[in-house]
Steps between C-alpha positions, in 0.01 A plus 500: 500500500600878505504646167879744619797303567688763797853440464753754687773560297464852375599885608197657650414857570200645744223662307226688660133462345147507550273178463146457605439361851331124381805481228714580826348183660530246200836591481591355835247237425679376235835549663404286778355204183830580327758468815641793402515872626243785340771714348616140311134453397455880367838447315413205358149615390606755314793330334273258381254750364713672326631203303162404421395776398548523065406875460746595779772308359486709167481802662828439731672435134333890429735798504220640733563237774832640563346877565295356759517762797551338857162482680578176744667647836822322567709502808825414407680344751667726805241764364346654841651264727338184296682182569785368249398249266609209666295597828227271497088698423323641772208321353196647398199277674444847760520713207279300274210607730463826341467600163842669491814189501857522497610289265876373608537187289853416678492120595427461899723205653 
C-alpha cells in the first residue's frame, strides 16, 4: 500500500529544480506504483515531509521563517508563454531523464 494518498484538489504552480538522475527515476517509479502523475508524487512527498518533520514545524512558528528569501524558481502561470492553470502538465517522464526537471505539478487529464 503506498505510503501518499494523491488527491487533485489543490492550486498548483510549475517549479523548476534540480534532482539527481536515480531520484529522477524512483520518482516515476513510484508514480507508476501510486497511479498517479510525478509532479502529484513530488507534491505529495514533500507535503508529507514537512508535516512530519517536528523541528521544521517549530521553526515555521519562528519569526525567521517568514524572512525566508525565495530560492525555489516558480513559473507562475502565463509567465513565458506557460500554459494556464487549468491546461493539463506536459509531464515530466522525458525530462526526468536528466538531472535538471521541470517540475509543473498541474493535474494532467
Amino acid at each position: 500500500m503506498p505510503l501518499l494518498e494523491i488527491a487533485q484538489t489543490r492550486r498548483y504552480v510549475s517549479a523548476m529544480v534540480r534532482i539527481e538522475d536515480t531520484t529522477a527515476q524512483r520518482i516515476d517509479q513510484y508514480a507508476a506504483f501510486t497511479k498517479a502523475t510525478a509532479d502529484e508524487v513530488v507534491d505529495k512527498a514533500l507535503a508529507y515531509v514537512f508535516a512530519k518533520d517536528k523541528d521544521f514545524q517549530e521553526f515555521l512558528e519562528s519569526p525567521q521563517a517568514a524572512r525566508v528569501s525565495q530560492s525555489l524558481r516558480v513559473r507562475l502561470p502565463g509567465q513565458n508563454g506557460s500554459a494556464s492553470a487549468s491546461e493539463p502538465g506536459n509531464g515530466s517522464a522525458n525530462a526526468a531523464k536528466s538531472s535538471e526537471v521541470a517540475h509543473d505539478s498541474r493535474p494532467r487529464s
